[in-house]
C-alpha positions as CSV (number, residue, x, y, z in Angstrom):
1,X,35.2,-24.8,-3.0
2,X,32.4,-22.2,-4.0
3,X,31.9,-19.3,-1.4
4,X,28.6,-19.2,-0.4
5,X,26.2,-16.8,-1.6
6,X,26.2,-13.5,0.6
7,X,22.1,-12.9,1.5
8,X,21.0,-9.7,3.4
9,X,17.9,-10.1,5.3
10,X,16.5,-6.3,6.3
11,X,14.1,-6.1,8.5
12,X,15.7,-9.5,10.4
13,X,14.2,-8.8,14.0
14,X,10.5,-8.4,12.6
15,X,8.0,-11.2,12.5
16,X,8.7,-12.0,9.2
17,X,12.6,-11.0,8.7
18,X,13.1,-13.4,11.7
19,X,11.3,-16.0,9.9
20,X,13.4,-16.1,6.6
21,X,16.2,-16.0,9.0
22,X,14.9,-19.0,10.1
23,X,14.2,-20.9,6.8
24,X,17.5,-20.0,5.3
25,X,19.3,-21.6,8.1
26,X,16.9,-24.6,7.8
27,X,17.3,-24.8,4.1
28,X,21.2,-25.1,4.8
29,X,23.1,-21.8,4.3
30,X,26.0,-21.1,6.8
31,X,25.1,-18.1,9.5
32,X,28.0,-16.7,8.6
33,X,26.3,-16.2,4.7
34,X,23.3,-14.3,6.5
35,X,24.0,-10.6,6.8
36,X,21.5,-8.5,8.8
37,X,22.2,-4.8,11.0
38,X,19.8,-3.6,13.4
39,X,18.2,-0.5,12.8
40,X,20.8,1.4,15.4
41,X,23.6,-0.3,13.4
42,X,22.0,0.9,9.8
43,X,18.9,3.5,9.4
44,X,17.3,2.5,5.8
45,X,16.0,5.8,5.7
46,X,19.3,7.3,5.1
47,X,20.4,6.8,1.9
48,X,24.2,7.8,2.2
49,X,24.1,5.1,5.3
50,X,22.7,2.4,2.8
51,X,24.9,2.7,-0.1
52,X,28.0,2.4,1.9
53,X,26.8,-0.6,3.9
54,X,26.0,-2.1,0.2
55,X,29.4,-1.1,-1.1
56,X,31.2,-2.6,2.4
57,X,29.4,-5.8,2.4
58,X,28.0,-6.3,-1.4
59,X,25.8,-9.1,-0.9
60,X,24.0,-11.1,-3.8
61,X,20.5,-11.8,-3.0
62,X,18.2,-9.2,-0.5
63,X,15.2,-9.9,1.2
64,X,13.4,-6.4,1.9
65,X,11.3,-7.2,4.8
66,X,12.0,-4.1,6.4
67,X,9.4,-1.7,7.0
68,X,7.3,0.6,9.5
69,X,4.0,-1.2,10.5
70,X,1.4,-0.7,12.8
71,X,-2.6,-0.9,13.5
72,X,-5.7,1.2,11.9
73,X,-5.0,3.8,15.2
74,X,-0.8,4.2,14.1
75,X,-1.6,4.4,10.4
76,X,-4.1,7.0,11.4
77,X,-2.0,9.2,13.7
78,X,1.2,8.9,11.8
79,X,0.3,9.0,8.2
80,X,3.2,11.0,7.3
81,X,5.7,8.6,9.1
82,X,4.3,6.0,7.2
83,X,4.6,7.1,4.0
84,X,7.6,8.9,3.9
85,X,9.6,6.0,5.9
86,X,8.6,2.9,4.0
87,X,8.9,4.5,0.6
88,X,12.9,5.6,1.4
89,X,13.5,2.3,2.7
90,X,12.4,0.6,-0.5
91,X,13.9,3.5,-2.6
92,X,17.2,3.4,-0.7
93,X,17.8,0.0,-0.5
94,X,16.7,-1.5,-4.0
95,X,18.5,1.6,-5.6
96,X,21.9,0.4,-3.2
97,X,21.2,-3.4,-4.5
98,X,21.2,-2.5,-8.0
99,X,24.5,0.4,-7.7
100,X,26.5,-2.9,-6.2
101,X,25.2,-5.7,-8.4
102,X,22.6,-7.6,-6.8
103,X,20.8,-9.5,-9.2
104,X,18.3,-11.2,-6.9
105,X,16.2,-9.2,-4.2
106,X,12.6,-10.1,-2.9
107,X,10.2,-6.7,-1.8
108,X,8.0,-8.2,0.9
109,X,4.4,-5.8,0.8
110,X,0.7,-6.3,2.0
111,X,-2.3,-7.5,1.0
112,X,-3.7,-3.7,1.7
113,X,-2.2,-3.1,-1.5
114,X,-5.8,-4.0,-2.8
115,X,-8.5,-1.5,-3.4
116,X,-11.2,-1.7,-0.5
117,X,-13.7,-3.1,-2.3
118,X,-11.6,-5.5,-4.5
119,X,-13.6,-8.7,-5.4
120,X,-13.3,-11.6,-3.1
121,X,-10.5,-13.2,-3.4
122,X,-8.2,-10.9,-4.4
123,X,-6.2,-11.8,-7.4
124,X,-3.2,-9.8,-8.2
125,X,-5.1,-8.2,-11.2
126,X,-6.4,-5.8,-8.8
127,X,-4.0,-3.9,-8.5
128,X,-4.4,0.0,-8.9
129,X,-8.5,-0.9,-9.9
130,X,-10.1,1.0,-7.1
131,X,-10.0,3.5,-4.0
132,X,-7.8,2.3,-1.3
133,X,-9.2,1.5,2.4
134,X,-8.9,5.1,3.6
135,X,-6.8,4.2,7.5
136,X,-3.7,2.9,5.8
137,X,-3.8,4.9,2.0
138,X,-0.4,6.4,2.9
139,X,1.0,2.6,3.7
140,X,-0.3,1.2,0.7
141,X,0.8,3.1,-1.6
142,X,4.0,3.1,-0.3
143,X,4.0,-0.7,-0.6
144,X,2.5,-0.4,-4.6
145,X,5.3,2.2,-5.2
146,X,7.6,-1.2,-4.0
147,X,6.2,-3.6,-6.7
148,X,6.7,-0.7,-9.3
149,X,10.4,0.0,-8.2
150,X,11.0,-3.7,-8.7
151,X,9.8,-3.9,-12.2
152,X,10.6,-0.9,-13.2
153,X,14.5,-1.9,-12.5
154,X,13.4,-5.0,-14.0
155,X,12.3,-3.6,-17.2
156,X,15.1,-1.1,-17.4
157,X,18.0,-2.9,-16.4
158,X,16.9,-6.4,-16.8
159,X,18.3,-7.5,-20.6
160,X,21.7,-5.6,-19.7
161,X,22.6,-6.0,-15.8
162,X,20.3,-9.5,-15.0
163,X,18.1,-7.4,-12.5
164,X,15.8,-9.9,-11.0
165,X,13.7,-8.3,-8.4
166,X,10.3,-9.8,-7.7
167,X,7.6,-8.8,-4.8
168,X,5.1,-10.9,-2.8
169,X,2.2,-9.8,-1.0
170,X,1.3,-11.7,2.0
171,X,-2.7,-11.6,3.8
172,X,-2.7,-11.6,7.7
173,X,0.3,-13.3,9.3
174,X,0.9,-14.6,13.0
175,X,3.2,-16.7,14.5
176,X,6.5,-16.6,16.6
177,X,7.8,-12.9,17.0
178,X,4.5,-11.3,16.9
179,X,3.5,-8.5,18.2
180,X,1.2,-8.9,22.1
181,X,0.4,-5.4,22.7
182,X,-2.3,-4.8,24.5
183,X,-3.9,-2.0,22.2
184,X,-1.9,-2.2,19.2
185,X,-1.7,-5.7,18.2
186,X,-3.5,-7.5,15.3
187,X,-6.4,-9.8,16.0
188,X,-4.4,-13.1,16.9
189,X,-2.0,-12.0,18.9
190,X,-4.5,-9.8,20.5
191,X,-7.3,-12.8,21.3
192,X,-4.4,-15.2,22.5
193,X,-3.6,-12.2,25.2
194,X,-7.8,-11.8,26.3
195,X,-8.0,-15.5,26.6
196,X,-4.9,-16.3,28.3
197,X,-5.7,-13.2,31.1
198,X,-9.5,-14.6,31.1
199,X,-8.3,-18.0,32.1
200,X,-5.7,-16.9,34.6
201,X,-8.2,-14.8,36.1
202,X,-10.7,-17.0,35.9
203,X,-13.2,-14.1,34.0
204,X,-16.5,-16.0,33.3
205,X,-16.7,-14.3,29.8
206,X,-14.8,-12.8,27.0
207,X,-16.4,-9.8,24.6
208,X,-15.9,-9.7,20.9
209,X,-16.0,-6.5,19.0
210,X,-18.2,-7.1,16.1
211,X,-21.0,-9.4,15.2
212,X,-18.3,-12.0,15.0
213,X,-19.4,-13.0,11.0
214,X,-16.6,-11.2,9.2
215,X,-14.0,-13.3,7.6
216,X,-10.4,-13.6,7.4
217,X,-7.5,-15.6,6.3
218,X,-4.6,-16.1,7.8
219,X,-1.1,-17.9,7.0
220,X,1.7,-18.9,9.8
221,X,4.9,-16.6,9.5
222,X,6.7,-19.5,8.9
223,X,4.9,-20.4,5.6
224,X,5.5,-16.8,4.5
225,X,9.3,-17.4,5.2
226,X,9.3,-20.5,3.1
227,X,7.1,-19.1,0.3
228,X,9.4,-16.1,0.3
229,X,12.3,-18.6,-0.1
230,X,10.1,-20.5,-2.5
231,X,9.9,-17.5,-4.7
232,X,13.6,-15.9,-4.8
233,X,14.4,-19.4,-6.6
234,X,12.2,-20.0,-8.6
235,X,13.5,-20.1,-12.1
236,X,13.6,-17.0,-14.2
237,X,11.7,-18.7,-17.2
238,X,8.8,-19.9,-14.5
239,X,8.8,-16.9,-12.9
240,X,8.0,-14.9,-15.7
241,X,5.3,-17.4,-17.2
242,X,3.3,-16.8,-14.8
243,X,3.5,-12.8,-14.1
244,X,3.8,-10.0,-16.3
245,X,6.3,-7.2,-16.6
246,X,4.1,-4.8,-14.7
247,X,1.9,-7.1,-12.7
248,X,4.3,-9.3,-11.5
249,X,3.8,-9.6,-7.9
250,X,2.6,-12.8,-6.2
251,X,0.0,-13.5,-3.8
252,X,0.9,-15.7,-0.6
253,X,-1.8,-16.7,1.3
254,X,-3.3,-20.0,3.2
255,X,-6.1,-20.9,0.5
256,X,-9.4,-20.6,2.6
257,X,-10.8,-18.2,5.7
258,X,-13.0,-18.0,8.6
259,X,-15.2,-16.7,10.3
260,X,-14.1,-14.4,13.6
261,X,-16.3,-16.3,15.3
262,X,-14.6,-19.6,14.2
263,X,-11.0,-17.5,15.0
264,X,-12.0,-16.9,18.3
265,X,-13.6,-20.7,19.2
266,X,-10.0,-22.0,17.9
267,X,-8.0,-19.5,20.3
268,X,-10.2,-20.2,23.0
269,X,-9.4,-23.4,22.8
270,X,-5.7,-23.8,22.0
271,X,-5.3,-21.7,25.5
272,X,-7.4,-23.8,27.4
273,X,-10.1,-21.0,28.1
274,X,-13.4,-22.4,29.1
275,X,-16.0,-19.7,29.6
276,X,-18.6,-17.7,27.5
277,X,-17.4,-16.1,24.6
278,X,-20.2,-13.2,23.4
279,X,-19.9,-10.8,20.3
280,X,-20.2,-7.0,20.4
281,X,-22.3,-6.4,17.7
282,X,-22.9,-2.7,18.3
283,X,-18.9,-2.4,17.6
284,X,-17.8,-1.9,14.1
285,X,-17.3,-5.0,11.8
286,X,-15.1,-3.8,9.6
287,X,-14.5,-5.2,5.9
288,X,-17.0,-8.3,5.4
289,X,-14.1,-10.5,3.7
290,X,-10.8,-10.5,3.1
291,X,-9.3,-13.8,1.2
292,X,-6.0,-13.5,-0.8
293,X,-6.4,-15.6,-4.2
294,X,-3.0,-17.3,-4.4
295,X,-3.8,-19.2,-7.2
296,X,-0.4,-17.6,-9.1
297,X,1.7,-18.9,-6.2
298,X,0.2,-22.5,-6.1
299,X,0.7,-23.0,-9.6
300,X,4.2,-22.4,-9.1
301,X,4.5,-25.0,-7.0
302,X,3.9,-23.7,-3.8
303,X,1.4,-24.9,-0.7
304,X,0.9,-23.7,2.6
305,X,1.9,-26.7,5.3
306,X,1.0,-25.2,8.7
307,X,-3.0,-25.8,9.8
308,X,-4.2,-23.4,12.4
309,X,-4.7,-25.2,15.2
310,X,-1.1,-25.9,15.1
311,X,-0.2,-23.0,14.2
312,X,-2.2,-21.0,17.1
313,X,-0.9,-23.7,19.2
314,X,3.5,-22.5,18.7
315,X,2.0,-19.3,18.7
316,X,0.6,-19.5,22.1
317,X,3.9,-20.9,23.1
318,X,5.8,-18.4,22.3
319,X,2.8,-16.2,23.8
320,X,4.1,-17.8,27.1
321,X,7.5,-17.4,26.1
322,X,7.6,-14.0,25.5
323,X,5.4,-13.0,29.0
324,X,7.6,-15.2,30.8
325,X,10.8,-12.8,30.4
């Protein structure tokens, strides 16, 4: 009988790690196939660490969704951190794959890879066309120098060691294992917290930041995990016919956005909050639109499945689930 493929998921116990976790055990391989380490058990920063665990365990497929993330304020603050710790991760661990072998590895990076004022929607293309949004520079770039490790092993040691290594770029994510902070929390995560307190206190009104009119597109973590799956297997002959040696990334995101506005109605109501919601509009905005063109992915064969309203709905449970410990 054929031993099962070894995968390492790094970056398991984030929102998306935790997802693929998930999918791959849905999809039908054993636990016992899965290999992950915690960040006490393996540092990805330190690169004598990394190429011993790759030698011990020598797995044959990575998913790289490890990496240091964190709002406009943490990007601000800890520029350096950012930089320097996501780029040795990448460097470390696709370096490590290739040393013991692995063929097949998938670099998870961001839709902030795009320049600030990239044309709506955002299609892979570009990449590397314009200034970068200034509060997370160091971030991005550190996620573009991920793509360009990938294909650069790709181009160097494709034809004679079957390197394989392929990136996706994913827009705004939520779902289970998100992040509730308070203050440093992205936008759904962060309304489902306002309303739920609102209701429980019974506040008459919740206030927006912003005019409420920017929009945004989001994609259940979930759908990321299966896209991500999606991907990894997708035949080398389709894969390459629909990317390019150096711009061969791929865009996941829903296929449509909304208004704030809208965002906040469809929160409101998934957790049962019943006052007046008003908008800020002396508070900043920020970027009018942000919508991933996934065009690349879907005609690959590839569609999101989760709606929002359910979505926000498991999201709010595990909203509860989490406050509840």
């Amino acid at each position: 009988m054929n031993q099962p493929e070894t995968i390492y998921v790094a970056g398991h116990r984030g929102m998306v790690g935790s997802a693929i976790v998930r999918q791959l055990l849905a999809a039908g391989h054993p636990a016992s196939a899965i290999v992950t380490r915690t960040h006490a058990e393996l540092d990805l920063t330190d690169q004598s660490a990394v190429r011993a665990f790759f030698a011990q365990v020598k797995p044959q497929q990575v998913y790289l969704a490890a990496a240091k993330v964190g709002g406009i304020h943490a990007n601000n603050v800890y520029p350096a951190d950012f930089i320097y710790q996501n780029l040795m991760i990448e460097a470390n661990v696709i370096e490590a794959a290739f040393r013991n072998g692995v063929q097949k590895l998938l670099f998870l990076g961001s839709s902030c890879i795009y320049p600030k004022l990239a044309p709506q929607p955002m299609s892979e293309q570009a990449l590397l066309t314009g200034p970068l949004e200034a509060t997370n520079e160091p971030y991005a770039v550190a996620k573009i120098a991920g793509i360009k490790l990938c294909e650069s092993y790709n181009r160097q040691f494709g034809a004679s060691h079957g390197v394989d290594y392929r990136s996706v770029m994913p827009t705004n994510l939520y779902g289970p294992g998100d992040n509730y902070h308070p203050e440093n929390s992205h936008v759904i995560p962060a309304l489902i917290r306002r309303f739920h307190e609102a209701k429980v206190s019974g506040a008459p009104e919740v206030a927006i930041w912003g005019s409420g009119k920017p929009m945004r597109e989001f994609l259940y973590v979930d759908d990321m995990a299966d896209a991500s799956v999606h991907v990894m297997n997708l035949p080398k002959a389709s894969y390459e016919q629909h990317t390019q040696p150096m711009l061969s990334h791929i865009n996941v995101g829903y296929g449509s956005d909304m208004t704030i506005a809208e965002l906040a109605h469809s929160v409101a109501r998934v957790t049962g909050y019943t006052g007046q919601i008003t908008f800020d509009a002396s508070k900043p905005d920020g970027t009018p639109r942000k919508l991933m063109d996934s065009s690349r992915l879907h005609s690959l064969g590839w569609q999101a499945q989760v709606d929002l309203p359910t979505g926000l709905a498991q999201a709010y449970q595990d909203f509860l689930k989490e406050t509840a410990q």
